[in-house]
Short mmCIF file of the C-alpha atoms (twelve columns), coordinates in Angstrom:
data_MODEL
# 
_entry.id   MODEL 
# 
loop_
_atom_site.group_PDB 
_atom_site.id 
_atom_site.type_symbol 
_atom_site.label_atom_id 
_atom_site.label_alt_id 
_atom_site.label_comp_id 
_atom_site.label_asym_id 
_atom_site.label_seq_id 
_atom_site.Cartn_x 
_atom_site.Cartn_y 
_atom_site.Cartn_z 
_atom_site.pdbx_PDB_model_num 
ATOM 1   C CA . UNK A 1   0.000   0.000  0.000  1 
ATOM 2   C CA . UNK A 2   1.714   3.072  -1.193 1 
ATOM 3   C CA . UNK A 3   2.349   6.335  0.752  1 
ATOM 4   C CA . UNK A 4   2.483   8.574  -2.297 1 
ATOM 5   C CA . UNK A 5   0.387   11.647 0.217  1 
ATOM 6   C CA . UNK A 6   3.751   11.762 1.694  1 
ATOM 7   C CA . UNK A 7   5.772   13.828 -0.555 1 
ATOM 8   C CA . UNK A 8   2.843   15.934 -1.587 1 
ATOM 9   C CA . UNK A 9   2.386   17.210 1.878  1 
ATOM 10  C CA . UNK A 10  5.845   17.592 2.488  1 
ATOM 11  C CA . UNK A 11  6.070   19.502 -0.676 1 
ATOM 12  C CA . UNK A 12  2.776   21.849 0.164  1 
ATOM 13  C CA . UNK A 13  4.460   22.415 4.005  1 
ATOM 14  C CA . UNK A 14  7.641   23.291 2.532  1 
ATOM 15  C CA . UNK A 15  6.114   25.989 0.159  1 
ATOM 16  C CA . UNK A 16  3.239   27.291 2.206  1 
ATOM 17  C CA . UNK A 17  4.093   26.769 5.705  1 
ATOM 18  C CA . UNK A 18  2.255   24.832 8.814  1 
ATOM 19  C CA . UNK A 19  -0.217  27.231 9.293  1 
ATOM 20  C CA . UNK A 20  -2.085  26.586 6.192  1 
ATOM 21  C CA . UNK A 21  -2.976  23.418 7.665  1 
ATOM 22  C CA . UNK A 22  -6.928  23.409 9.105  1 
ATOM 23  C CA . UNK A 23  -8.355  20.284 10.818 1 
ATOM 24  C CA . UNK A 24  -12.149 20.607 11.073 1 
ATOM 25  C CA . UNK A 25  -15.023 18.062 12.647 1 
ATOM 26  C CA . UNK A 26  -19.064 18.537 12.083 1 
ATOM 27  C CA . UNK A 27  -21.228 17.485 15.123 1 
ATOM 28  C CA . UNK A 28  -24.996 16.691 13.505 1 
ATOM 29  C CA . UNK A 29  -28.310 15.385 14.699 1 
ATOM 30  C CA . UNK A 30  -30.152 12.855 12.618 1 
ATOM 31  C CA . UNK A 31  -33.943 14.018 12.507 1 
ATOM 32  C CA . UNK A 32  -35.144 9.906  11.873 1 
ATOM 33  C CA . UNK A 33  -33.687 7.217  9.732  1 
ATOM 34  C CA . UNK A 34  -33.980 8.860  6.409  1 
ATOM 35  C CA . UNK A 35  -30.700 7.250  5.344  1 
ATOM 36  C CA . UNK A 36  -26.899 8.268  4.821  1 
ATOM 37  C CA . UNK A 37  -26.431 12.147 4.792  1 
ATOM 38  C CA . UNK A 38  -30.283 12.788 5.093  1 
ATOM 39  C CA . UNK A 39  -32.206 14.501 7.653  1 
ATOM 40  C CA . UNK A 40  -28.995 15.207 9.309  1 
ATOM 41  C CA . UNK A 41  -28.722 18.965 10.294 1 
ATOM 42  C CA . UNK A 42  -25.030 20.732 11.521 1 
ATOM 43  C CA . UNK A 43  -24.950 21.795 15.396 1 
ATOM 44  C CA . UNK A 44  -21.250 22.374 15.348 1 
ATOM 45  C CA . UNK A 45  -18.270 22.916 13.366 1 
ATOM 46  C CA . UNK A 46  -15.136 22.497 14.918 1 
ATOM 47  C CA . UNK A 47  -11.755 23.783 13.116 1 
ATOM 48  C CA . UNK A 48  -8.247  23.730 14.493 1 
ATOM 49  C CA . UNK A 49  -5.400  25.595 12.775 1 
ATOM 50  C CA . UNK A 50  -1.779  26.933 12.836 1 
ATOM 51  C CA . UNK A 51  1.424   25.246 13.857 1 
ATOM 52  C CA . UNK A 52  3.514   24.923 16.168 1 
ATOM 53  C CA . UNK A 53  0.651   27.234 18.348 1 
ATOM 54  C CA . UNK A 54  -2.877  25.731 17.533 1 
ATOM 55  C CA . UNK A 55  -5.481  28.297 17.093 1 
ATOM 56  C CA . UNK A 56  -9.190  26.385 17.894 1 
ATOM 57  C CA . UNK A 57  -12.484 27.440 16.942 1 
ATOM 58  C CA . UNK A 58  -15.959 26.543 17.182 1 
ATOM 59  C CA . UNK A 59  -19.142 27.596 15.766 1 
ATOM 60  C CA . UNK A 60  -22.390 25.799 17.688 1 
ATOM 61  C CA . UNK A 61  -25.812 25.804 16.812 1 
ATOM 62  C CA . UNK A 62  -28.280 27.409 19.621 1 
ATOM 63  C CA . UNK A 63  -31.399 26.913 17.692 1 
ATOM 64  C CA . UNK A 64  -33.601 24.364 16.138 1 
ATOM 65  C CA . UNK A 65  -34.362 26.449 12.673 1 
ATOM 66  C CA . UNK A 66  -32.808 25.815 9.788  1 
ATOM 67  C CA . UNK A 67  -31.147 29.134 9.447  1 
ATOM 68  C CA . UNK A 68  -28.677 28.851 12.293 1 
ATOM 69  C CA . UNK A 69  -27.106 26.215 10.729 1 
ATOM 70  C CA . UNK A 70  -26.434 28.495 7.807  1 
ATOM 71  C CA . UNK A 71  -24.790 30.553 10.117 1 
ATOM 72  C CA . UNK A 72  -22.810 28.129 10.772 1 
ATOM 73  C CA . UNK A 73  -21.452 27.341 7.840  1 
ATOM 74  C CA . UNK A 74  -21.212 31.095 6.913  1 
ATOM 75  C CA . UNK A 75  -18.778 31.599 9.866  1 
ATOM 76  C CA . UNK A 76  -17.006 28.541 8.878  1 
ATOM 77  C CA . UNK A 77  -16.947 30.410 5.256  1 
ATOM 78  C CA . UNK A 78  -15.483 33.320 6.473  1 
ATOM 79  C CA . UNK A 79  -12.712 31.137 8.529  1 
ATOM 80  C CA . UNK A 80  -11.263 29.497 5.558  1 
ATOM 81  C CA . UNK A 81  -11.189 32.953 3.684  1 
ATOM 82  C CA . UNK A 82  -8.999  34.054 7.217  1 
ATOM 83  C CA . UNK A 83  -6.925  30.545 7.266  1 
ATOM 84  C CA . UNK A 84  -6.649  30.037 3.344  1 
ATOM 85  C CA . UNK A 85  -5.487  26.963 3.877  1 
ATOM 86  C CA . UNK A 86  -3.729  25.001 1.605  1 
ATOM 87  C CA . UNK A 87  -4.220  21.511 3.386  1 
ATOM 88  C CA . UNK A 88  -7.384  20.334 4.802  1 
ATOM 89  C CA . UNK A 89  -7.722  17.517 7.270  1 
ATOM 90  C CA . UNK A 90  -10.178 15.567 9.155  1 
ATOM 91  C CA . UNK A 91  -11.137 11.812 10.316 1 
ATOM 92  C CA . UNK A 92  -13.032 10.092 7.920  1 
ATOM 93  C CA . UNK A 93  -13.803 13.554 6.329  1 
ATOM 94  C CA . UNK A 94  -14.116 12.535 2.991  1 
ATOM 95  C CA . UNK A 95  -16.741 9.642  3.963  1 
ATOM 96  C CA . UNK A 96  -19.232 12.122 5.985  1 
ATOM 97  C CA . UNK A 97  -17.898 15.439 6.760  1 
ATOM 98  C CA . UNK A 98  -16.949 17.363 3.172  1 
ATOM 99  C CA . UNK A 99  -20.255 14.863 1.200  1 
ATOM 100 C CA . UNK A 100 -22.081 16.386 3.946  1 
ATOM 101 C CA . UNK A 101 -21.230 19.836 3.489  1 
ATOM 102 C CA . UNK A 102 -21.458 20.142 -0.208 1 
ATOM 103 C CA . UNK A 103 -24.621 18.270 -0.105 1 
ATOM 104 C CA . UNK A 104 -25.710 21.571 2.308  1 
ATOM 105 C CA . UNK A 105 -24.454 23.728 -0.195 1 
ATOM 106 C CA . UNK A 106 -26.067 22.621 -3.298 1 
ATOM 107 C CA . UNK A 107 -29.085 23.447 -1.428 1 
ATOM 108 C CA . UNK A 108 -28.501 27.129 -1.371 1 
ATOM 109 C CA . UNK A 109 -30.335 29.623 -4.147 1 
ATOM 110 C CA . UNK A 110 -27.048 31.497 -5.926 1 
ATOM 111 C CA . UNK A 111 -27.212 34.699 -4.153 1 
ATOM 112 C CA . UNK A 112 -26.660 32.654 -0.328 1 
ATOM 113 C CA . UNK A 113 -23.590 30.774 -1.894 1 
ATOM 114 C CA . UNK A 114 -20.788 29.690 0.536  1 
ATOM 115 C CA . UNK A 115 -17.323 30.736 -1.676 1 
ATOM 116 C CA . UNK A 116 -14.735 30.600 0.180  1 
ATOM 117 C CA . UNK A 117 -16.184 26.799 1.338  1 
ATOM 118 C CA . UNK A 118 -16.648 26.402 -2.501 1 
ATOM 119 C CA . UNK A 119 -13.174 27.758 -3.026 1 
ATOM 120 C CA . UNK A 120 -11.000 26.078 -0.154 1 
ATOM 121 C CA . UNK A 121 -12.667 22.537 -0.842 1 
ATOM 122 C CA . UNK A 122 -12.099 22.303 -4.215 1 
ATOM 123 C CA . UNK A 123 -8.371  23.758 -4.490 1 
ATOM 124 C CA . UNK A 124 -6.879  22.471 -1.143 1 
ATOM 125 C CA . UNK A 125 -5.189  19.282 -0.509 1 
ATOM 126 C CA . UNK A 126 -7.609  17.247 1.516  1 
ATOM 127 C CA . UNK A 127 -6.238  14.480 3.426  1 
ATOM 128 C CA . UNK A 128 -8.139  12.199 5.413  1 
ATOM 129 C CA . UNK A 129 -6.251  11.580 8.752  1 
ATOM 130 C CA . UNK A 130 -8.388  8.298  9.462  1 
ATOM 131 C CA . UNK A 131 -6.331  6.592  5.945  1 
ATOM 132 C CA . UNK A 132 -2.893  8.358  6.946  1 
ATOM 133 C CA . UNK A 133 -3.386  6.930  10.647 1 
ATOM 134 C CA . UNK A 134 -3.524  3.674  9.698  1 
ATOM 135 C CA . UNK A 135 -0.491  3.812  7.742  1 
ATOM 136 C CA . UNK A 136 1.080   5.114  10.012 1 
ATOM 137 C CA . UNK A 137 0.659   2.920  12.681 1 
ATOM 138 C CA . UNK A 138 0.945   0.112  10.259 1 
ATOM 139 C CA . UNK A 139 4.780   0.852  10.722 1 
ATOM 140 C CA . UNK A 140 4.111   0.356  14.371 1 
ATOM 141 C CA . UNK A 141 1.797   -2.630 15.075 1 
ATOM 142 C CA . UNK A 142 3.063   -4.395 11.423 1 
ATOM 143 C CA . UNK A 143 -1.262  -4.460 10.639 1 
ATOM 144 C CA . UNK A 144 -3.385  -1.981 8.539  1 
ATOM 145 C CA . UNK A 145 -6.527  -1.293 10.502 1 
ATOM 146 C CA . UNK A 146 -8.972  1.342  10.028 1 
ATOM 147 C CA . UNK A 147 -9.878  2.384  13.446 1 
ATOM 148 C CA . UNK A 148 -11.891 5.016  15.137 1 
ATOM 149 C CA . UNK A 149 -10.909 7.911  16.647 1 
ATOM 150 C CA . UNK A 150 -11.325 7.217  20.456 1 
ATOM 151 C CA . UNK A 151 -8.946  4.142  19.726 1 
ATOM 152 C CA . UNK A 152 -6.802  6.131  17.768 1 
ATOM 153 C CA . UNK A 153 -6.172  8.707  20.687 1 
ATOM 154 C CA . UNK A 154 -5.777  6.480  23.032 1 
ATOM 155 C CA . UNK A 155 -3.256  4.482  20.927 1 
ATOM 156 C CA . UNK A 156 -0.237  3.693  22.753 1 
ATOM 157 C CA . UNK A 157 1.804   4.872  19.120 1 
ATOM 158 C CA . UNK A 158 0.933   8.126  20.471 1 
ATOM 159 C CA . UNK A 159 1.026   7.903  23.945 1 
ATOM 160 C CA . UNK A 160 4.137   10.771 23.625 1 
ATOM 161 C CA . UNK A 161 1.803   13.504 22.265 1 
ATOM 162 C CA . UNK A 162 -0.115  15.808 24.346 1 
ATOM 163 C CA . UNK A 163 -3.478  15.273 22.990 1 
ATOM 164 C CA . UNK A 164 -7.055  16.346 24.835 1 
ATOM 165 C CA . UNK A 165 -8.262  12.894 24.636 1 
ATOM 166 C CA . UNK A 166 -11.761 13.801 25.366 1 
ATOM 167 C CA . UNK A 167 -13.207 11.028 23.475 1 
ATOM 168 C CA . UNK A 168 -14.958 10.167 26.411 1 
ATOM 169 C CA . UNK A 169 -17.080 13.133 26.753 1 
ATOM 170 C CA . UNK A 170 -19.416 11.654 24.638 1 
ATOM 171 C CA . UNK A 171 -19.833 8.746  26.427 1 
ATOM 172 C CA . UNK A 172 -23.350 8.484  28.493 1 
ATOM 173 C CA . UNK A 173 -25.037 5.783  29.857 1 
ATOM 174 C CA . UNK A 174 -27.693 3.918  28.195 1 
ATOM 175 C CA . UNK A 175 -27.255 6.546  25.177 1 
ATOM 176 C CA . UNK A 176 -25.457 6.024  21.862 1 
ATOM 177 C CA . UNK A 177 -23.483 8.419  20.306 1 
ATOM 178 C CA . UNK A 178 -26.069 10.662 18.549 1 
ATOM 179 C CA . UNK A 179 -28.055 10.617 21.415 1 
ATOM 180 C CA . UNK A 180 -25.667 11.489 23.748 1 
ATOM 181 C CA . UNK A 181 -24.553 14.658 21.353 1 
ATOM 182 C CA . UNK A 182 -28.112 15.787 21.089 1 
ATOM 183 C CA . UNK A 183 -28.280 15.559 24.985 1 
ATOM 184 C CA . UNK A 184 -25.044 17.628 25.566 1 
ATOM 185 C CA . UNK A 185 -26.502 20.171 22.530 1 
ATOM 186 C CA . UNK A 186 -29.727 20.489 24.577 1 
ATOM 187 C CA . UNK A 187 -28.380 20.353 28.748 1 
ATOM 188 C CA . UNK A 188 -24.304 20.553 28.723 1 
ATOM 189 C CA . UNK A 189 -23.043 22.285 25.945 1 
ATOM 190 C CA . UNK A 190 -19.502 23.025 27.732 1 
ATOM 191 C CA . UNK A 191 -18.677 19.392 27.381 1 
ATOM 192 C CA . UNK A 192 -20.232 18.918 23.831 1 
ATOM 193 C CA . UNK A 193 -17.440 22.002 22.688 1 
ATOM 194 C CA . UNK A 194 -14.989 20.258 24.645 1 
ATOM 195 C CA . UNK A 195 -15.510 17.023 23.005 1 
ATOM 196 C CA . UNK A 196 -16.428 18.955 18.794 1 
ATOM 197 C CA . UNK A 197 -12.396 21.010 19.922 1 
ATOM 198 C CA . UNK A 198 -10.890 17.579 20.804 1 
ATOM 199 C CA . UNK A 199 -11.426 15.982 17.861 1 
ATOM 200 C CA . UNK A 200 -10.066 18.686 15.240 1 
ATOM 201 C CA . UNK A 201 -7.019  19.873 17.525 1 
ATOM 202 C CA . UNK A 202 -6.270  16.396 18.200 1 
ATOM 203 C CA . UNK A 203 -6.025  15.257 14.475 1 
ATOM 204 C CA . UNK A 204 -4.163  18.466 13.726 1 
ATOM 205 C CA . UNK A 205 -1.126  17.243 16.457 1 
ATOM 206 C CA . UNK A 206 -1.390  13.822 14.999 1 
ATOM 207 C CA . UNK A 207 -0.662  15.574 11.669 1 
ATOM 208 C CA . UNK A 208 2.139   17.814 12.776 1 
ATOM 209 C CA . UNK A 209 3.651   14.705 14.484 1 
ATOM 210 C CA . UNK A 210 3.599   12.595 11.004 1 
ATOM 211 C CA . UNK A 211 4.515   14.641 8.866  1 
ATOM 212 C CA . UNK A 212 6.398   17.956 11.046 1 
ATOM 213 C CA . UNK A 213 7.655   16.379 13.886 1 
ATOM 214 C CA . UNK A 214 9.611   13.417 12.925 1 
ATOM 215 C CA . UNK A 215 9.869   14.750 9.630  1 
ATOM 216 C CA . UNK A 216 12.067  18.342 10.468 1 
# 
């Protein structure tokens, strides 16, 4: 299995820097069982940025309507045309979180359209962590396995980085995952932007490790 990613990032960090790297994570809720990337409406966007000092934002729903979560993603607009990133990273990202988001967009008439989303996702490098991950700990453990991202942070491969680890934040009883988000969304939202951070600041140190770290 090749690693070809490898000297196209290095190339991209070498020209543009570190800080045009930007790790970002969606939090949804799934209205009913309308099937894959239906009925699911954004509560949060998470997006980590800038190395070696990482820069973490959030943008969270407070509202049921529809319209906050075009705020949402107009705030998360406006980031990328801040960040202009030139490498875009997430966990599975290219399985849920980008489909996801252009499927939003393709919703809006012309004169609401997102640009700089438009812009960023179709120029960038986009590089799903969950893929690089498992490469990279293929070197470790000698076996490709796609894992999630609790296990992943938790790994013992990276048991030398300081990462939040807050995979756990999610975790209440007699709830699965969805239902526990809503339920933080609706009573502790603290914790649920503790958790939506975790995820895209972690991924980002995981990055810088890979391919900054042990690279320089």
């Amino acid at each position: 299995m090749g690693n070809g990613y490898h000297a196209t990032v290095q190339s991209i960090l070498d020209s543009s820097g570190k800080d045009k790297v930007l790790s970002f994570d969606l939090e949804t809720l799934v209205a009913d069982s309308g099937g894959f990337l239906n009925n699911e409406r954004i509560i949060a966007i998470s997006a980590s940025y800038g190395l070696p000092d990482i820069n973490d934002r959030i943008f969270l729903s407070k509202q049921y309507p529809e319209s906050d979560e075009l705020s949402l993603l107009k705030e998360f607009d406006l980031l990328l045309k801040k960040v202009a990133p030139e490498i875009i990273i997430g966990y599975n990202h290219s399985g849920y979180d980008i489909p996801l988001m252009q499927k939003k967009l393709r919703s809006l008439p012309n004169n609401e359209r997102l640009r700089n989303i438009e812009y960023y996702f179709a120029t960038s490098y986009c590089l799903d962590m969950m893929y690089v991950i498992a490469d990279d700990l293929k070197e470790k453990t000698g076996e490709y396995f796609i894992r999630k991202l609790d296990s992943v942070v938790n790994h013992e491969g990276y048991d030398h980085l300081d990462l939040r680890r807050v995979k756990d934040k999610v975790f209440l009883p007699g709830l699965n995952k969805g239902e526990a988000i809503k339920k933080l969304w609706l009573e502790d939202r603290g914790k649920l932007i503790e958790y939506a951070l975790g995820d895209s600041h972690d991924i980002l140190v995981i990055f810088n490790d890979i391919f900054g770290s042990r690279s320089s």
